[in-house]
N, C-alpha and C positions, 0 to 999 in steps of 0.2 A: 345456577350454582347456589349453596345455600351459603355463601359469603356473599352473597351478589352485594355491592354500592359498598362495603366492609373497607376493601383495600383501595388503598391511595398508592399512584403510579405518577412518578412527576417524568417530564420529557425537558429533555434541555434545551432543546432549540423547536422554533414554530413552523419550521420548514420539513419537516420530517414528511417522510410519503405518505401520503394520506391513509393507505389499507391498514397498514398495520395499526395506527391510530386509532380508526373506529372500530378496530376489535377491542382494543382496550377500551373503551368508553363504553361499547354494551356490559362489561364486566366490571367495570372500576370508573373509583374515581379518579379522573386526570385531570392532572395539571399542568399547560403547558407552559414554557418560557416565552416572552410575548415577541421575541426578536427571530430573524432567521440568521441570527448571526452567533457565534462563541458567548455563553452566560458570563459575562462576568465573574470570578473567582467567590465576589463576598455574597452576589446575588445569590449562587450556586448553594454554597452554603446554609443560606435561610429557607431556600426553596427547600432542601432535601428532609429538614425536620417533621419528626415523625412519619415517613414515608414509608411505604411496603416494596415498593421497588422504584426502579431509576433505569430508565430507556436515556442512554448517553451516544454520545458518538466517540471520536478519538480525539477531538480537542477539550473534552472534559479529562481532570485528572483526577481518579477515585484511589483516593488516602486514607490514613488511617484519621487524621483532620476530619476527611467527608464523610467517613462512616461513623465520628463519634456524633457529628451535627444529625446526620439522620437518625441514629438513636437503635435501641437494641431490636427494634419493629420492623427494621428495613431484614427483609429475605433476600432480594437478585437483587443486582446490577445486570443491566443486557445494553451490551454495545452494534449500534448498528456497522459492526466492521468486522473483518476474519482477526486484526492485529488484537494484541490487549494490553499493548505495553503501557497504557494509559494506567493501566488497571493494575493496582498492586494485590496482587493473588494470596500470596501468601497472609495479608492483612484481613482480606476477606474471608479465605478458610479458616481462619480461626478466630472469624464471628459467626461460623458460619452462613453465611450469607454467600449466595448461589453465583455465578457468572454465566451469561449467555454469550454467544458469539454468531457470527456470521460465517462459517468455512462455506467451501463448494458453491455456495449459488453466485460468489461474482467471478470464478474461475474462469471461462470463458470472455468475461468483460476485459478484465484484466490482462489476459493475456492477448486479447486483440489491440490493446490500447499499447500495451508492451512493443508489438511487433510496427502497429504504426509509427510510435518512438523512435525505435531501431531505423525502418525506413527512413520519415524524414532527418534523421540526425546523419545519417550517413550518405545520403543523396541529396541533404542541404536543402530541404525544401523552403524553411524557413527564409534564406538569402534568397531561393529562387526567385521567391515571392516580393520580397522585396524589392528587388533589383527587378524584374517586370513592372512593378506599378511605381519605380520611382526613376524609372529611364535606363538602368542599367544596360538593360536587352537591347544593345544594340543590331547582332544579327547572330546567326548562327555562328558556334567558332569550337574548333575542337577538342580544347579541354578547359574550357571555359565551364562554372559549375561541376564538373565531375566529382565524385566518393564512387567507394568500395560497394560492387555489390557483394549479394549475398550467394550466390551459385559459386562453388568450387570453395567457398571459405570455411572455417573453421568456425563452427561457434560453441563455448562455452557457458552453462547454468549455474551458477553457484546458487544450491538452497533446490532441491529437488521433490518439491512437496507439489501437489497438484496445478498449481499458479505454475509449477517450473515444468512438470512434464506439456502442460499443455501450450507454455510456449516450445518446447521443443518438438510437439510433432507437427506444429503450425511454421518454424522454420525448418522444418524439414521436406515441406511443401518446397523449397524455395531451391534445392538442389545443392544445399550445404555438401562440401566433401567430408564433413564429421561432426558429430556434436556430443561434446564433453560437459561433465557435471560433476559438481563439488556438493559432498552432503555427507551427514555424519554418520549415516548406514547406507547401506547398499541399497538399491531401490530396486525388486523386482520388473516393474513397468519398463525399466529403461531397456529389457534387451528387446521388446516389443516397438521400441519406437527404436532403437536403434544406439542409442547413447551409451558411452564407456567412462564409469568411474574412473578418477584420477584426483592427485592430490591440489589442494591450492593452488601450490605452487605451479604445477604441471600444465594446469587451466590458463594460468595468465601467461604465461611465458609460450604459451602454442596457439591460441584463441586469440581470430582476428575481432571476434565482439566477443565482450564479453557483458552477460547481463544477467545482474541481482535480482532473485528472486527469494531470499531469505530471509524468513521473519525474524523481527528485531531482540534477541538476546542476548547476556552478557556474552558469549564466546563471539559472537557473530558485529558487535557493536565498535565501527570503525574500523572494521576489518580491511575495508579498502582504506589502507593508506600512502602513507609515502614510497614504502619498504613494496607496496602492491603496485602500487601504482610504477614504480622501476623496473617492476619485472616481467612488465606487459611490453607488448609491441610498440614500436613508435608510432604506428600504420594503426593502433587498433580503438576503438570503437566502446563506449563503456557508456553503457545505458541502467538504470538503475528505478524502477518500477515498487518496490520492497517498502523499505524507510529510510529516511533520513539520517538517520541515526547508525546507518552502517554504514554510510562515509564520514572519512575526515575529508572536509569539505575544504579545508584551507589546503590540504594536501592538494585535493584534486584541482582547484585552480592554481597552485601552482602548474601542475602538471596539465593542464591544457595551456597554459602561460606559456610554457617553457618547448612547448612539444614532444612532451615525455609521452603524450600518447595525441591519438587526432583529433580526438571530439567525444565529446558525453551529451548523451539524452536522460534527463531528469523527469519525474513528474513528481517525486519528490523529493525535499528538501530541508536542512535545519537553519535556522526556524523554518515555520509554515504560518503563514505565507513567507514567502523571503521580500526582505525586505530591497524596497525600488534601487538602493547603491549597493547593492552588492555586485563585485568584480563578477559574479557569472552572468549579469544581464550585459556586463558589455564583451561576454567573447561570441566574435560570429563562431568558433567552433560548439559552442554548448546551446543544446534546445531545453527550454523550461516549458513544464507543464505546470497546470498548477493542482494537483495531484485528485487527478479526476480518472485514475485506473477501473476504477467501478462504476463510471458515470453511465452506464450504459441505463436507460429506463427500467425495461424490465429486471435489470439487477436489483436495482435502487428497490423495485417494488416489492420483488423478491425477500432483499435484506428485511424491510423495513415490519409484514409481515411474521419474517423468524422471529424476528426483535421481541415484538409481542407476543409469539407463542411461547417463547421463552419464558418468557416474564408471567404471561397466565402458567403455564407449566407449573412452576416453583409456589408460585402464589395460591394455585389450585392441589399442590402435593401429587402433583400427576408427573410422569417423561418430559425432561424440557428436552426438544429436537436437539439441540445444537447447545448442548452445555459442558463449557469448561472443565476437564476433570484434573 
């Protein structure tokens, strides 16, 4: 390229996937964060000055702070994640300055990570496991360990974008008698998998699981609450895969508290990491992950490549794959 060694490309963390990496570095100068952990806010800061772009993840948060530090030269921001709530858009388009994302290539990860969730939360794998290696398992007993399966029940999507169809035609493997879905338009795909729009409301008040697949926006943010959480099953099942940010989280431990519903599976949560005293590490009904939905490898490598082409994309004046419009 006839910019070759020109642009600088700073990465926020040293842990990022290797491919996408050394695409940037036959092209550009990079700079990486020397930790494999969250840059520091003020570090973040000095790092970004004078930069052409910024390979972030989702614990970075790009402001209009960070875009004035990096200076009128930065072009992208490219996040190795499909979410962008990190990412204030509107602040960026009108510097312009490009955003990349990650859609479609952890689909698949995610939603097998989803259904694993679902599974151990509601067959308690987690207690199994415990109560096996700390003496529990005394001998075989009839309704000892027992949850809900998934044949003959009802399950609900809320948020029907590719993460959502594809967990639903993956529980639909499982011998569901129905599978409902909450989204702002009508989704062609669903009469293919089988799924029948219906309102919020309709979703929790009829769906033995129900599980978020919604990416995080203002309409969408907290939407499970107290008022949602009342109007689900006492028997039902709430796994939540999406973000943190679309539960009220005090709501929902109450309501695993109280038995306003039977158990939640998380992998994520607000904050992130959660911190070690929080009331959801001590319910046996709630499984924590610690929001590893895309940890799948080949995802991870996947992502981490877009990342980059993104970023050469913008910085080269060419298609970014996968940019924000």
């Amino acid at each position: 390229m006839a910019n070759a060694g020109k642009y600088k490309v700073f990465i926020t963390r040293s842990d990022m996937p290797e491919g996408g990496v050394e695409l940037l570095k036959k092209q550009c100068e990079v700079n990486i964060w020397k930790a494999p952990l969250p840059i520091p806010r003020t570090d973040l800061i000095k790092s970004v000055s004078g930069v052409n772009g910024i390979y972030c993840s989702l614990t970075e948060k790009i402001d209009a702070e960070l875009l004035d530090a990096a200076g009128p030269g930065l072009k992208v921001v490219a996040t190795i994640s499909v979410g962008y709530d990190h990412i204030d858009v509107a602040e960026c388009k009108k510097r312009g300055v490009k955003i990349g994302y990650t859609p479609d290539v952890l689909t698949d990860a995610t939603a097998e990570l989803t259904l694993a969730l679902l599974l151990s939360t509601s067959r308690r794998l987690p207690e199994a496991i415990h109560e096996a290696r700390t003496g529990g398992w005394v001998s075989w007993a009839p309704t000892w360990m027992t949850g809900p399966g998934l044949a003959g029940a009802i399950v609900g999507v809320v948020g029907f974008g590719r993460i959502g169809q594809a967990v639903a035609k993956r529980v639909k493997a499982f011998n569901t008698s129905q599978i409902l879905y909450f989204n702002r338009s009508e989704r062609p795909e669903a009469k293919e998998i089988g799924a029948v729009k219906v309102s919020f409301d309709e979703l929790l008040m009829k769906s033995d699981f129900v599980i978020c697949c919604a990416a995080l926006t203002p309409d969408t943010k907290e939407m499970f609450n107290k008022s949602a959480f009342e109007k689900m099953k006492r028997t039902a099942i709430f796994v939540n895969t999406s973000r943190g940010g679309a539960v009220d989280q005090e709501a929902l431990i109450e309501a695993l508290q109280n038995g306003t519903i039977r158990a939640a599976g998380l992998d994520v949560t607000t904050p992130e990491p959660l911190p070690l005293d929080s009331p959801l590490f001590k319910l046996k009904n709630c499984v924590i992950l610690p929001h590893i939905g895309s940890a799948a490898i080949e995802a991870r490598a996947t992502m981490s490549e877009l990342t980059a082409n993104n970023i050469l994309g913008a910085l080269n004046g060419t298609k970014m794959p996968a940019e924000l419009q």
